[in-house]
C-alpha positions in Angstrom: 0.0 0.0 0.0 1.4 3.1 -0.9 1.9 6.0 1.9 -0.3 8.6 0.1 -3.2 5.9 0.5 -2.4 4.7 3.9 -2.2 8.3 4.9 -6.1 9.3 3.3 -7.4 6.1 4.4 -5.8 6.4 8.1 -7.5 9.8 8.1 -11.0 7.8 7.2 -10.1 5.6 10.0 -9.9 8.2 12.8 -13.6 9.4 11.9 -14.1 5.9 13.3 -12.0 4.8 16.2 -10.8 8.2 17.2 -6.9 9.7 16.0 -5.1 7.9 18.9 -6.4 4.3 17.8 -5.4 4.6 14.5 -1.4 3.7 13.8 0.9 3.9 11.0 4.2 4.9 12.7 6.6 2.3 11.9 7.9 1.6 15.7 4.0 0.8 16.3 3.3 -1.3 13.0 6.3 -3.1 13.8 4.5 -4.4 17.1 1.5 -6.2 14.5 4.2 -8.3 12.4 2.8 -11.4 11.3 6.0 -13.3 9.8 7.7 -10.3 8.9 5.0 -9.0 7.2 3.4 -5.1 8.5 0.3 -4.0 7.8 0.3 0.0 6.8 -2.3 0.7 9.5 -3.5 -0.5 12.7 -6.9 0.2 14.2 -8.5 -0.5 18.1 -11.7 -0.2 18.0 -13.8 0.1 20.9 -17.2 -1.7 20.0 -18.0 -4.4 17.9 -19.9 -1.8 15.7 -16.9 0.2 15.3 -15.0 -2.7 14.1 -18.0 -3.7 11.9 -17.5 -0.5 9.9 -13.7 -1.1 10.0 -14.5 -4.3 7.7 -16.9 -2.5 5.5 -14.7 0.1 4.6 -12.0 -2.4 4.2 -13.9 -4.3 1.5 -15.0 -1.2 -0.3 -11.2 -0.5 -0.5 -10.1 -4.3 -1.2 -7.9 -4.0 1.9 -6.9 -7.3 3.9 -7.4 -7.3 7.1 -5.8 -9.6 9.9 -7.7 -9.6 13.4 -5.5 -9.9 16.9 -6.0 -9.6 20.8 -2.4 -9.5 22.5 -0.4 -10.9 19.3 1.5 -13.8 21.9 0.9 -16.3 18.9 1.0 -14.7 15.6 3.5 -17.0 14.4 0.8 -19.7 14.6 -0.9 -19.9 10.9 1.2 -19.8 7.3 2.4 -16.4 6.0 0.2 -13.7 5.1 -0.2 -13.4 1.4 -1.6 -9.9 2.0 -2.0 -7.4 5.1 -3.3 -4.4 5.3 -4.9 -3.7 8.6 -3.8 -5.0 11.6 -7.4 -5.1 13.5 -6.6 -5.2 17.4 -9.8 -6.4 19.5 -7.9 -5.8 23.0 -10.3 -2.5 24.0 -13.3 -4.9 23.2 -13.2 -6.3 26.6 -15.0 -7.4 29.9 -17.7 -9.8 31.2 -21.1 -8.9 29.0 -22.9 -11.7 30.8 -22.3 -13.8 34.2 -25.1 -16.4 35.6 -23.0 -18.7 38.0 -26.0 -20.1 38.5 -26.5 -21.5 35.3 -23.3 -22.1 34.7 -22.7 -20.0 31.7 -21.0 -16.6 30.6 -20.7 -14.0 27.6 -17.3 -12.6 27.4 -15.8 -10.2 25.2 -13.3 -10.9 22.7 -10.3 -8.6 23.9 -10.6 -10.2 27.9 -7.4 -11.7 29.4 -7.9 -15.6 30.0 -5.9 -14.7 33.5 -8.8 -12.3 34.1 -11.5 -14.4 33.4 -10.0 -17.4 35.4 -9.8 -14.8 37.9 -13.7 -13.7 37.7 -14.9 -17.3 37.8 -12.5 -18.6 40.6 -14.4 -16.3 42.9 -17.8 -18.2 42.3 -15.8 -21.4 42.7 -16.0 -21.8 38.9 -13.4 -22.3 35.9 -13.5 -22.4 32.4 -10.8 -25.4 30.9 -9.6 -23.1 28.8 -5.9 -24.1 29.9 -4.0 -23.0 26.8 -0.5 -22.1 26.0 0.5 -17.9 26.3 -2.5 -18.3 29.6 -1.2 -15.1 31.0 -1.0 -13.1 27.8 -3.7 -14.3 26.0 -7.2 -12.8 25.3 -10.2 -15.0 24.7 -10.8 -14.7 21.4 -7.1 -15.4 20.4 -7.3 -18.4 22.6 -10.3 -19.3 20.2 -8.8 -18.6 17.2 -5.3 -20.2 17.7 -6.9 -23.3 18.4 -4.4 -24.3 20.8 -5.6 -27.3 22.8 -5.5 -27.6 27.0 -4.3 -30.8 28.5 -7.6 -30.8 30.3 -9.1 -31.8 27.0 -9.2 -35.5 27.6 -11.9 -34.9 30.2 -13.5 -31.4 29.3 -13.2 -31.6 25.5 -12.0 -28.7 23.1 -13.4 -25.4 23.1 -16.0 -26.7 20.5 -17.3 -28.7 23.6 -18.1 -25.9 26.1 -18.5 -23.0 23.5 -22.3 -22.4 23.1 -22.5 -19.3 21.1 -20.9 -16.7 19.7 -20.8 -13.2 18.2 -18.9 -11.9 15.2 -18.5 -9.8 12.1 -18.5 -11.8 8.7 -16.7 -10.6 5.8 -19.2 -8.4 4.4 -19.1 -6.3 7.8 -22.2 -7.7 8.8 -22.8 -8.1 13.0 -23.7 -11.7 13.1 -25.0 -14.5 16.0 -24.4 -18.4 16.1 -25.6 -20.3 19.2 -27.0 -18.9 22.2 -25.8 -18.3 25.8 -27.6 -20.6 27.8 -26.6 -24.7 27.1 -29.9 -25.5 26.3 -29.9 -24.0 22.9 -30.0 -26.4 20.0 -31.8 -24.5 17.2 -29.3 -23.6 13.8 -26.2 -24.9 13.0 -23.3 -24.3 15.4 -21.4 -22.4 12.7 -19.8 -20.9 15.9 -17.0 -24.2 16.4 -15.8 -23.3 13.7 -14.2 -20.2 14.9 -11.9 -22.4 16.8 -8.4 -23.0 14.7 -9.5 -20.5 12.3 -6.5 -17.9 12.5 -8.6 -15.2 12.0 -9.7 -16.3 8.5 -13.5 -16.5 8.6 -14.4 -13.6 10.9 -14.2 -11.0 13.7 -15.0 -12.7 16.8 -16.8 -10.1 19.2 -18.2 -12.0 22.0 -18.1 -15.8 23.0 -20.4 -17.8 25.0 -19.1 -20.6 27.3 -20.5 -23.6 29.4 -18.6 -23.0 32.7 -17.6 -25.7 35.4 -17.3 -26.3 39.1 -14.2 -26.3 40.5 -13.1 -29.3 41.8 -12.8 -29.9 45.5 -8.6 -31.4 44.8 -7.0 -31.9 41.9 -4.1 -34.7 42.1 -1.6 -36.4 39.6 0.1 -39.1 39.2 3.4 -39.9 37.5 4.5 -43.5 36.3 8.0 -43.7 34.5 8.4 -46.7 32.0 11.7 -47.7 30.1 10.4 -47.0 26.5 7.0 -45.8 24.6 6.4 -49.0 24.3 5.6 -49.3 28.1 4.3 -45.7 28.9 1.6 -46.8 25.8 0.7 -50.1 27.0 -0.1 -48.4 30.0 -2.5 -45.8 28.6 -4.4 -48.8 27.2 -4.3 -50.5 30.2 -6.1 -47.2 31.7 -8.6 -46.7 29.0 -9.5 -50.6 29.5 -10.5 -49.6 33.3 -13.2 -47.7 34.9 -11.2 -44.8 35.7 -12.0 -41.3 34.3 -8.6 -39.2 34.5 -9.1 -35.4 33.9 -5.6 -35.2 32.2 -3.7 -38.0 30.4 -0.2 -36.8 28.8 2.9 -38.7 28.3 6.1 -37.0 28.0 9.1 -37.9 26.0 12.7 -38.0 27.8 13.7 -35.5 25.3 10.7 -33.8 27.3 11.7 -34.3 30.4 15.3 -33.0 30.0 13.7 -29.9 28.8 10.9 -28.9 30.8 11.2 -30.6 34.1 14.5 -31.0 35.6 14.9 -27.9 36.9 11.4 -27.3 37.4 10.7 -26.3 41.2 8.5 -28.0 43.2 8.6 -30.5 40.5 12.2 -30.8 40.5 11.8 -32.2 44.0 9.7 -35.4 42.0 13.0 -36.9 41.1 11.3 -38.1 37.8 13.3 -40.3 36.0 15.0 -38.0 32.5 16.1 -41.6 30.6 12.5 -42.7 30.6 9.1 -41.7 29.2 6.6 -40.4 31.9 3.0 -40.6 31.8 1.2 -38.0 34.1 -2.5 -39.2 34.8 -4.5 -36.3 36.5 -7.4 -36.7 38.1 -10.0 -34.8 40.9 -12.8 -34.8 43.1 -13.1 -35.2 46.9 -10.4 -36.1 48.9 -11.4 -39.8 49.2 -12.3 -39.9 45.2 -8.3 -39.1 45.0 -7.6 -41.7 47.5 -9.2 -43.8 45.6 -7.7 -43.0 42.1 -4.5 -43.2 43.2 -4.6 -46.9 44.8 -5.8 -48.0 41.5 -3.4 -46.3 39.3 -0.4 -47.7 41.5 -2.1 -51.0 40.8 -2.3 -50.3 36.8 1.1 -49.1 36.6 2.1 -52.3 38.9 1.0 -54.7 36.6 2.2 -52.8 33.2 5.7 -52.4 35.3 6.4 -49.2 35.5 9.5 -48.1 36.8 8.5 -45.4 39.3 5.1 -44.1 40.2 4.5 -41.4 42.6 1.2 -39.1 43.6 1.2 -35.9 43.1 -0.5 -33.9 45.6 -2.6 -30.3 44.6 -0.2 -27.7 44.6 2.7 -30.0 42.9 0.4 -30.8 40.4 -0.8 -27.1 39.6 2.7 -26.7 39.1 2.9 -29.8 36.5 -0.3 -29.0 34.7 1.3 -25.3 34.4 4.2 -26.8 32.6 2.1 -28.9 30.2 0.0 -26.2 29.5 2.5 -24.1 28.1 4.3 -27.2 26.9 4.0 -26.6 23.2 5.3 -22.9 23.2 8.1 -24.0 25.5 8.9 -26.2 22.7 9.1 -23.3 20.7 11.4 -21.4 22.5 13.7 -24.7 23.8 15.9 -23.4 20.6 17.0 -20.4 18.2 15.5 -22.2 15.2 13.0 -25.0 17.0 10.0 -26.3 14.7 6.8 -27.9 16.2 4.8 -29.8 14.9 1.0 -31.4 16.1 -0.5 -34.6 14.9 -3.9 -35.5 15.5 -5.1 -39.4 15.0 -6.9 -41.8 16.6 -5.5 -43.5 19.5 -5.7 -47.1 17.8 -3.1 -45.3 14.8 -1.0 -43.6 18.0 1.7 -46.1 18.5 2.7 -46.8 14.5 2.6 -42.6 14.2 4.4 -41.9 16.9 7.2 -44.9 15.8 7.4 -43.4 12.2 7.7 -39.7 13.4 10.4 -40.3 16.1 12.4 -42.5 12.8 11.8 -39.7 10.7 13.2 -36.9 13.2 16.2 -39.6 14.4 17.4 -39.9 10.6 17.5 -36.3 10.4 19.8 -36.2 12.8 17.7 -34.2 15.7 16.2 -36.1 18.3 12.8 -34.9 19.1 10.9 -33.9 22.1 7.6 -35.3 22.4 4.7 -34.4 24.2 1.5 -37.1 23.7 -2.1 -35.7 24.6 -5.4 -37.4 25.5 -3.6 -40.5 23.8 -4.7 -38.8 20.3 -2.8 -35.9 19.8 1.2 -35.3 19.4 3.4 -32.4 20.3 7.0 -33.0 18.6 9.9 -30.6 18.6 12.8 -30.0 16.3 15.5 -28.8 17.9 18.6 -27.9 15.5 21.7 -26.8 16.6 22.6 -24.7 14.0 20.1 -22.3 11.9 22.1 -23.1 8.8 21.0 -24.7 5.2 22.0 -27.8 6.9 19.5 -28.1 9.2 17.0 -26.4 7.3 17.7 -29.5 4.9 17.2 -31.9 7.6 13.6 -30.5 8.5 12.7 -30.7 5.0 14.0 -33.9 5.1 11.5 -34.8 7.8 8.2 -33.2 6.6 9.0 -34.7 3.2 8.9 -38.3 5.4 5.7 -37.4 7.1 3.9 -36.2 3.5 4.8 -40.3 2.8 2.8 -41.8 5.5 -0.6 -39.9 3.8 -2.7 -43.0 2.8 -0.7 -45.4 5.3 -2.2 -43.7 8.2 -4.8 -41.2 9.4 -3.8 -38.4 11.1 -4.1 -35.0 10.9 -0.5 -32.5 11.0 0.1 -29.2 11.3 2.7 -26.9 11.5 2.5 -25.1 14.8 5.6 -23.2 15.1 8.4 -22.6 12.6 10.9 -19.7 11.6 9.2 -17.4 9.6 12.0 -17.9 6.7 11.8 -21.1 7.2 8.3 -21.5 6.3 7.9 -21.2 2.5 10.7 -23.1 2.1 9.9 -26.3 4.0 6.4 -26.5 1.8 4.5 -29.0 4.7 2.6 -30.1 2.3 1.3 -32.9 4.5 -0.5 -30.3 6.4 -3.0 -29.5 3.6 -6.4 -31.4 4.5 -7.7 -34.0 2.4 -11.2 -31.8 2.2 -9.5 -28.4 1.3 -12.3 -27.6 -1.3 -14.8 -27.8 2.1 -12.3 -25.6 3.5 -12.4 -23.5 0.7 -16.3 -23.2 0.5 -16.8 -22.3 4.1 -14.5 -19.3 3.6 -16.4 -18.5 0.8 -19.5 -18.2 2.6 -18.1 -16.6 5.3 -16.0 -14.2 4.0 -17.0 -13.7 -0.1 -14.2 -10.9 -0.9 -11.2 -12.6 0.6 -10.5 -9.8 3.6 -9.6 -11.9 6.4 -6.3 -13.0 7.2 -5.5 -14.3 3.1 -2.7 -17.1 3.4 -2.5 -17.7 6.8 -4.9 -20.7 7.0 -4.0 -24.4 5.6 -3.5 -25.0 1.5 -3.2 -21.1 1.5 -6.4 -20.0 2.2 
């Protein structure tokens, strides 16, 4: 965009958000890079109707337009093919709704997930929205990321507890999906598919969640085995039983080394770094936990497992911590790391995770793994060197995983990658199998191409 028409159209801009929420000075653009790339103007918009007539001036101008709360994951999503307008949602914030009572609330799209933990704690609620960035993150990033929480394996994905939302579609329109009560089942929940979307379908203004009781303890327990093998035996050994774990993640010694060594009060654990540990969490009164962990000692018993140990609440707050923010640790374990998520079905878990750890070891990078809810994989890359070498050897390695389409199903992604690295490595696995669906829904959501072009999978 050239300056002349960032400089009339910023002007058009401030007749709508005011002159101090509109920005084109470089130090401030340089704060809304998305892979290098700037937009020539960023807007914050107050209300949702502000930001409404922010999109339909940006589709009478043919202007891109990439939506953010507190930017701690736009490197999440492929690079932009255009961007305009950065649009930030962070002064679109706050509870709109709150019936503890009913166990459901409306929040605004710019609100801190700290805050709202916050909010709800004090009516002895939550919300297991337990995702990566926690204390940074707003809401509807959180949404739109579609990072996952390791409380998933009991409370589900956003798409679970998410019963309505509010947004702006690509025409600029203010538009509803859902409700805010759990009892509403009229219409098509076009509101899941927010979640994952990077931005790409709409402007999300308001969400609507099912909220939860907190429990009366939370506990864990760990059980080190001496190879995946083992820790995986164990997980069916678990989902063969009667027990009902809140959190079921196994962790890689790669992993451990990384994350949990010298990790305090955890530290104090003395887990076991050679081996792979599964950590089973579970809650409920005091005597439920009692309960749960006899017959987990008993399980890991019988599968021999190395070590077990309980973990008691505020040790295991600590752990969940760390596995929350497990995959953007990944991230930042080195320079140049590159991580990767693979969704299948727990029957297809054990030949996946075999190919992918054969894949990273002849590439010469050993990875860290992080297994979720016995269905989803976290792996790291972790070069040394951020030189055509090992930019080689990650090729090297999506080029393997792009062989195992049609052997077995899963679903990858590319979570986290240098930005130069990105174009290059062409992860073509990643592209779904039903990218004309994909291609249709941002049709009808967004007819003139305005949101975030590029950065969802296959390039839309």
């Amino acid at each position: 965009m050239s300056p002349l028409l960032a400089s009339s159209l910023a002007s058009r801009f401030e007749g709508v958000v005011g002159p101090e929420y509109v920005h084109t000075a470089q130090n401030e653009l340089e704060k809304y890079q998305v892979d290098g790339a700037m937009p020539a103007v960023a807007l914050q918009p107050e209300t949702p109707e502000q930001a409404a007539e922010i999109v339909r001036i940006a589709v009478e101008e043919k202007l891109s337009i990439i939506p953010c709360g507190s930017r701690s994951a736009p490197a999440i999503g492929s690079v932009p093919s255009r961007y305009d307008l950065a649009l930030d949602m962070t002064r679109i914030s706050g509870i709109a709704h709150y019936d503890p009572g009913d166990l459901t609330i409306s929040v605004n799209c710019g609100t801190l997930l700290a805050e709202l933990a916050q909010i709800l704690a004090e009516k002895n609620q939550f919300l297991p929205l337990a995702v990566p960035f926690f204390t940074r993150a707003t809401v509807g990033g959180a949404i739109a990321s579609g990072l996952d929480s390791p409380l998933r394996h009991s409370y589900g994905t956003p798409r679970d507890f998410m019963v309505g939302a509010e947004f702006i579609d690509g025409t600029g329109a203010q538009t509803k999906s859902g409700g805010r009560v759990v009892k509403n089942v009229t219409g098509y929940d076009f509101h899941k598919l927010l979640h994952g979307s990077l931005g790409s379908l709409a402007v999300i203004t308001r969400l609507n969640f099912r909220t939860y009781p907190l429990p009366p303890s939370r506990r864990g327990f760990l059980a080190s085995f001496a190879d995946e093998t083992a820790a995986l035996a164990f997980l069916n050994a678990l989902a063969a039983s009667f027990l009902t774990p809140t959190v079921l993640e196994v962790m890689s010694p790669e992993f451990a080394r990384l994350f949990l060594e010298d990790k305090s009060p955890v530290a104090s654990l003395r887990l076991d770094s050679q081996a792979w540990t599964v950590c089973v969490g579970f809650e409920g009164t005091s005597e439920v936990c009692e309960r749960y962990g006899r017959d987990l000692a008993g399980l890991a018993r019988t599968a021999a497992a190395q070590n077990a140990v309980i973990v008691h609440d505020a040790q295991f707050l600590t752990m969940l911590e760390i596995l929350r923010e497990a995959p953007a640790s990944m991230r930042s374990a080195a320079e140049q790391s590159i991580v990767f998520r693979f969704a299948t079905l727990p029957a297809q878990l054990p030949d996946l995770l075999r190919a992918l750890r054969s894949f990273a070891n002849s590439s010469w990078m050993p990875p860290a793994v992080l297994i979720r809810s016995a269905s989803i994989v976290y792996l790291a890359l972790l070069p040394s060197e951020a030189d055509e070498s090992a930019l080689k050897q990650v090729a090297y390695f999506c080029d393997s995983v792009g062989s195992l389409r049609g052997k077995l199903e899963f679903n990858p992604s590319l979570l986290f990658c240098p930005p130069e690295w990105k174009s290059a490595l062409n992860f073509s696995a990643q592209a779904p199998a039903d990218l004309d669906l994909h291609r249709r829904i941002k049709k009808a959501f967004d007819p003139n191409g305005t949101f975030a072009p590029g950065r969802f999978v296959g390039g839309i």
